[in-house]
C-alpha positions in Angstrom: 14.9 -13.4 8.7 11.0 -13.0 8.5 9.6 -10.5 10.9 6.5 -8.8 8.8 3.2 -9.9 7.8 0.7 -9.1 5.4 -3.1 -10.3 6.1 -5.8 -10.3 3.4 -9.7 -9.6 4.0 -11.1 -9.5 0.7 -14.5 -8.0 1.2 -15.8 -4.7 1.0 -19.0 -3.2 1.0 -18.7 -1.7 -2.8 -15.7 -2.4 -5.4 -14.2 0.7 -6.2 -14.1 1.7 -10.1 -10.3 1.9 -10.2 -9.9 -1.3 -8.1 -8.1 -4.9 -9.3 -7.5 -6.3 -5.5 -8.6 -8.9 -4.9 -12.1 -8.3 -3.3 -15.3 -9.3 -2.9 -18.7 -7.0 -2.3 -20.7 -9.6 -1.3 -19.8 -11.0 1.7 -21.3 -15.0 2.0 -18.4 -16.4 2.8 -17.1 -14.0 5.3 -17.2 -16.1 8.4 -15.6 -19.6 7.0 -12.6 -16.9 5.2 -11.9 -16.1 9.0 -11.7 -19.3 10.2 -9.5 -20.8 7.3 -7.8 -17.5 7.4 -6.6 -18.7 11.1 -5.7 -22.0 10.1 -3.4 -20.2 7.7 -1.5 -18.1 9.8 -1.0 -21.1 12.2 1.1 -22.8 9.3 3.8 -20.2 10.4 3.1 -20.2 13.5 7.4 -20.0 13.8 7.8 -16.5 12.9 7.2 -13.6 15.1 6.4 -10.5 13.9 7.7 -6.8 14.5 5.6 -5.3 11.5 2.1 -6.6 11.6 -0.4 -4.8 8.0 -4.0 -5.9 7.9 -4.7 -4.8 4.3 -7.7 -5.3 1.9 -10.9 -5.2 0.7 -11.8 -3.6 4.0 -10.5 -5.1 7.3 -12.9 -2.5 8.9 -16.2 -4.1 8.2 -14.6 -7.0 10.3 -16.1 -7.6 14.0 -13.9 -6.6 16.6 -13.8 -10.1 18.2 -12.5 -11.6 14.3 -9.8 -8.6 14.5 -8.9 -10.1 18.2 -9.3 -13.6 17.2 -6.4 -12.7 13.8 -4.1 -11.3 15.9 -4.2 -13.7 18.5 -3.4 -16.5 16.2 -0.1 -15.0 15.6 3.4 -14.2 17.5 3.7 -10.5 17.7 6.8 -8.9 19.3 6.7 -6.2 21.5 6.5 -2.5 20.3 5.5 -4.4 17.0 3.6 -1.5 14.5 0.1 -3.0 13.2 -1.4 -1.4 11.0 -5.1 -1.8 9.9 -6.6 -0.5 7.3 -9.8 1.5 7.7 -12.2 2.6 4.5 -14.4 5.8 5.8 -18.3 4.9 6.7 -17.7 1.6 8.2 -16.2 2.2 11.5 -17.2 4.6 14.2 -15.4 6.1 17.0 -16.9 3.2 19.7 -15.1 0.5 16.7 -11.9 3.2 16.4 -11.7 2.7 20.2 -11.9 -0.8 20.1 -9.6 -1.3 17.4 -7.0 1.0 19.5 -7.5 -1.5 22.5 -6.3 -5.0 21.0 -2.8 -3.2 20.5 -3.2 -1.8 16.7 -1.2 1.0 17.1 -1.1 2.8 13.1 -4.5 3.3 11.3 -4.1 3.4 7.4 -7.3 5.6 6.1 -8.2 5.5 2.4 -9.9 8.6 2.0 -8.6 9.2 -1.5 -9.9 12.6 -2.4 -11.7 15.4 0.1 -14.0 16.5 -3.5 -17.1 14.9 -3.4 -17.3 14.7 -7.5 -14.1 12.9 -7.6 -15.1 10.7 -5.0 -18.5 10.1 -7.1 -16.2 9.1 -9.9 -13.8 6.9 -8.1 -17.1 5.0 -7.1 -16.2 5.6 -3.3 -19.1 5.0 -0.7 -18.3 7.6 1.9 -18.2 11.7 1.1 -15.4 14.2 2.3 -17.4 15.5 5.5 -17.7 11.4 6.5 -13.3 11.0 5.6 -13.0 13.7 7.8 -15.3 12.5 11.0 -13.3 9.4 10.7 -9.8 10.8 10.8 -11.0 13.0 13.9 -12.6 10.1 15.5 -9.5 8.3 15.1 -7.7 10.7 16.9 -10.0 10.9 19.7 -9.4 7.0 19.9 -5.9 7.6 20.8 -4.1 6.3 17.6 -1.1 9.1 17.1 0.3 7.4 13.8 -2.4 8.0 11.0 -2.0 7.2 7.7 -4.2 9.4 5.0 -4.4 7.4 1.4 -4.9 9.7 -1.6 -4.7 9.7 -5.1 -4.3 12.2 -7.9 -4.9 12.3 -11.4 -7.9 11.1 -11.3 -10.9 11.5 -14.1 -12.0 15.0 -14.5 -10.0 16.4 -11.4 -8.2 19.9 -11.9 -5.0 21.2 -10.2 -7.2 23.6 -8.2 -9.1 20.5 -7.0 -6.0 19.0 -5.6 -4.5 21.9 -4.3 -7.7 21.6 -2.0 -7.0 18.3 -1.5 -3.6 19.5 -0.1 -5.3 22.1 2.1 -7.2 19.5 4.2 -4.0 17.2 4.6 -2.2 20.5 5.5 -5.1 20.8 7.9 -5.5 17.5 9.5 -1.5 17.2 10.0 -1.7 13.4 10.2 1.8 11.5 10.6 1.9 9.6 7.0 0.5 10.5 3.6 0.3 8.2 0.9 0.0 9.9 -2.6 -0.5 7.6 -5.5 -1.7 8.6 -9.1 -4.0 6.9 -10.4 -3.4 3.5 -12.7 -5.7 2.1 -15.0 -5.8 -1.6 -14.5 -7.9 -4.4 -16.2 -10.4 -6.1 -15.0 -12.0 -2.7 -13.8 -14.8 -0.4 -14.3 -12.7 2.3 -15.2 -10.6 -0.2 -17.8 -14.3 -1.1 -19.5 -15.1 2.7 -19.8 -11.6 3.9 -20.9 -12.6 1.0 -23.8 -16.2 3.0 -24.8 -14.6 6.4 -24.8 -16.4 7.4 -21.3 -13.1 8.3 -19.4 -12.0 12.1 -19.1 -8.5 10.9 -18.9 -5.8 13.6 -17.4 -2.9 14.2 -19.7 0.7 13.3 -18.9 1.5 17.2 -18.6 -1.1 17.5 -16.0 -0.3 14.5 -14.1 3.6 15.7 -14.2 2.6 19.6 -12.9 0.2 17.7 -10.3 3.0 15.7 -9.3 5.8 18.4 -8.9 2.9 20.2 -6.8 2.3 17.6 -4.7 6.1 17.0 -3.8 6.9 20.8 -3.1 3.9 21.2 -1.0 4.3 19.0 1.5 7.8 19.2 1.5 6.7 22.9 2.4 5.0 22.0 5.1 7.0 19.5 7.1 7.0 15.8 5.6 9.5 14.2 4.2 9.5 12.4 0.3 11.4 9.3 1.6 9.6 7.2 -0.9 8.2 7.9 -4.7 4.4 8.0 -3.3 5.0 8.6 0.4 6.0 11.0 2.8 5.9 10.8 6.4 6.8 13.5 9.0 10.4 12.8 10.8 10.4 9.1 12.1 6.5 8.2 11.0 7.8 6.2 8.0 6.1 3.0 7.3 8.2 0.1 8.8 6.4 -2.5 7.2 6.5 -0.9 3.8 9.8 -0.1 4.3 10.8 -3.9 4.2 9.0 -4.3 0.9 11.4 -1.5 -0.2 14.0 -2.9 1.5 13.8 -6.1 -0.6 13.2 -7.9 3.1 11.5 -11.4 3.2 8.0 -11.4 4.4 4.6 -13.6 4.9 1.5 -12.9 2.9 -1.5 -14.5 4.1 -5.2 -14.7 3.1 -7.1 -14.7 -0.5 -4.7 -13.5 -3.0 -2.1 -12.4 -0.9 1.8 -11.9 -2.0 4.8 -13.3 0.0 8.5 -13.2 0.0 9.8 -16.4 2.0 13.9 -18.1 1.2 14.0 -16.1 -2.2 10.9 -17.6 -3.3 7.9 -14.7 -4.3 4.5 -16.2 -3.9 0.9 -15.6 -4.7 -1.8 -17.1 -2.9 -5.3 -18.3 -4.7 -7.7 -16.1 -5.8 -11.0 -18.3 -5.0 -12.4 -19.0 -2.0 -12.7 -23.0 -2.9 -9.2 -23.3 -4.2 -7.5 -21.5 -0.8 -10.0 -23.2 1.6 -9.3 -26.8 -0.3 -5.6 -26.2 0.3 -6.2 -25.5 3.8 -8.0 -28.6 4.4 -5.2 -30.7 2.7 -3.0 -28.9 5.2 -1.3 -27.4 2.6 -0.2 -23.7 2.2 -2.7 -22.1 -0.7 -0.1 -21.0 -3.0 -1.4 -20.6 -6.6 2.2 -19.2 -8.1 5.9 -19.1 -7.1 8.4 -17.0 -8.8 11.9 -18.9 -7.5 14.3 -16.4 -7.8 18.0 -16.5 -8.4 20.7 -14.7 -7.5 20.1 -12.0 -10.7 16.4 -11.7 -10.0 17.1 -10.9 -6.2 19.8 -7.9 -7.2 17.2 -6.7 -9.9 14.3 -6.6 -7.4 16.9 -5.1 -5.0 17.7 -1.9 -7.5 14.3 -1.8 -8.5 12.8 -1.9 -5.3 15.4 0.0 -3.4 15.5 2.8 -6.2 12.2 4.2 -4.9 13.2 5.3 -1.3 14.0 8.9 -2.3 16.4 9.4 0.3 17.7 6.5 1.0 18.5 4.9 -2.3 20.7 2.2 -3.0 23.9 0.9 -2.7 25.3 -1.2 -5.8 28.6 -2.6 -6.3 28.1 -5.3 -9.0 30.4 -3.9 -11.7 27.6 -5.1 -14.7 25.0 -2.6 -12.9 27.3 -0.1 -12.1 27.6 0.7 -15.5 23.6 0.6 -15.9 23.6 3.7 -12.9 26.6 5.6 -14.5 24.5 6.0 -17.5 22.0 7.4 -16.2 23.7 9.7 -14.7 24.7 10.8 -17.8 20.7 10.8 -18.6 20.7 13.1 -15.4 18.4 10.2 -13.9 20.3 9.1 -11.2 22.7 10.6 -8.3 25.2 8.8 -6.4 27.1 9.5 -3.0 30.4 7.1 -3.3 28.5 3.8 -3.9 24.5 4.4 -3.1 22.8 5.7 -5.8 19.5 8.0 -5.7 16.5 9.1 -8.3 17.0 12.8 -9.3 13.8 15.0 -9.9 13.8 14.0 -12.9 14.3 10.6 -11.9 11.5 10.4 -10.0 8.7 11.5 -13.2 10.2 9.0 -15.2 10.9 6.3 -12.9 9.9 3.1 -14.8 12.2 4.2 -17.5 15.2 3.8 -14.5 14.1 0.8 -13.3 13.3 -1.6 -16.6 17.1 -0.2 -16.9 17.6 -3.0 -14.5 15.9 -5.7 -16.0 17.9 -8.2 -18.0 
């Protein structure tokens, strides 16, 4: 069954230093992406949707009437949660309000630090007091399930930075906090000036102690850990990110986007004139498919699965069985008769668990 969809705008007004998305600053070919963009999401124009994620780039540089014209070129079913992604600076409360009247109903807001130096070295174009205005404003539209991205472990930052960090997210109270630390990726600017020695890296020590912090303290104060970088309070999780977790079949549509559809993962193209040729040939604009057989679905499914912190994973396949009863041993995994669960432990040294998996 396919009931989720994930929709690609791949502009934004500045490319992040830590970014490898699939994005675009400058934004020429903005109004042809939207049209072809349509004539995407009409090829599955079967499927109706009760998770909707408008993801990016920067969905909130988008018009309101190309937000209204997306979302009306696809089957949504009622009580459906869409979620659009909002970067600080490039929406106001008028837009917040709009947004709030087509029927999105959860606003993901990357605000990624509340210190203006790390937010200088992250090469974000908004400042803490702007994050701030926007998550207010967003509350005065109306929307009551907020999202706040952050990350840790950034360049330079400090535990006594991030514990400030946590002070403002203790202070805003929104529903869903995403927490991820950060990952250096090629292709970036932060990739280029880890190569010329430019980086103040954070050690592995420091990123651990930030991480233990970062669990206790919002545990303290009312959310729940229910996946490795996320924690909602009670019945705010993500439902479309809990299908990706779920190892649940899904759409991905737009530049670069991924998909899950009949045990098939697929990546879309990456350039405008390869996805808008594809289009034309009435074609979808797949650039990769991993086909997947019955050993790569239950490895996704452990792997996948293995990062919802309370809910873990049930596995009854006698060859990776034995995999989890080791590491129990290893004191890396829990189990509670046949689902199995990351301890604390676990959970700092995650990737170790999961390439367990991987045969």
């Amino acid at each position: 069954m396919i009931d989720a969809i994930y929709i690609h705008i791949p502009f934004c007004v500045k490319k992040c230093n830590y970014c490898d998305f699939v994005s675009f600053s400058n934004n020429k070919n903005r109004d042809l992406y939207i049209k072809y963009l349509i004539k995407e999401l009409k090829l599955y124009s079967n499927y109706v949707y009760d998770t909707v994620y408008i993801g990016g780039g920067t969905p909130s540089l988008l018009k309101i009437e190309e937000v209204k014209e997306i979302l009306n070129s696809i089957n949504i079913a009622k009580n459906a949660e869409i979620t659009f992604e909002i970067n600080p600076k490039t929406v106001d409360y008028e837009k917040l309000k709009e947004l709030k009247n087509l029927g999105i109903n959860r606003v993901s807001i990357g605000c990624q630090s509340f210190n203006n130096e790390t937010l200088k070295i992250l090469g974000r174009i908004h400042n803490s007091e702007i994050a701030i205005k926007t998550y207010k404003d967003a509350r005065k539209a109306g929307f009551d399930n907020i999202n706040l991205d952050l990350m840790f472990a950034v360049p330079g930052q400090t535990l006594k930075t991030l514990k400030k960090d946590l002070n403002v997210l203790e202070e805003l109270s929104p529903q869903h906090i995403s927490i991820y630390s950060l990952i250096l990726e090629e292709n970036t600017k932060f990739w280029e000036m880890k190569k010329s020695g430019e980086l103040n890296l954070v050690g592995e020590d420091l990123e651990a102690e930030m991480y233990k912090y970062i669990i206790e303290y919002l545990e303290n104060i009312g959310y729940n850990q229910y996946e490795i970088s996320n924690f909602s309070k009670t019945n705010y999780e993500s439902k479309h990110n809990l299908k990706y977790w779920r190892n649940q079949h899904y759409v991905g549509a737009g530049l670069g986007a991924s998909g899950y559809i009949q045990n098939k993962r697929y990546k879309n193209e990456i350039t405008f004139e390869k996805y808008f040729e594809k289009i034309d040939n009435k074609k979808f604009p797949i650039k990769e498919v991993e086909k997947l057989n019955d050993r790569h679905i239950e490895e996704y499914k452990y792997i996948l699965g293995l990062r919802l912190v309370r809910e873990g994973v049930e596995i009854l396949n006698s060859e990776y069985v034995e995999i989890a009863e080791k590491l129990i041993k290893r004191h890396l995994l829990n189990r509670i008769k046949n689902r199995y669960f990351l301890t604390k432990k676990g959970l700092f040294l995650a990737n170790d668990v999961f390439v367990e998996f991987i045969k």
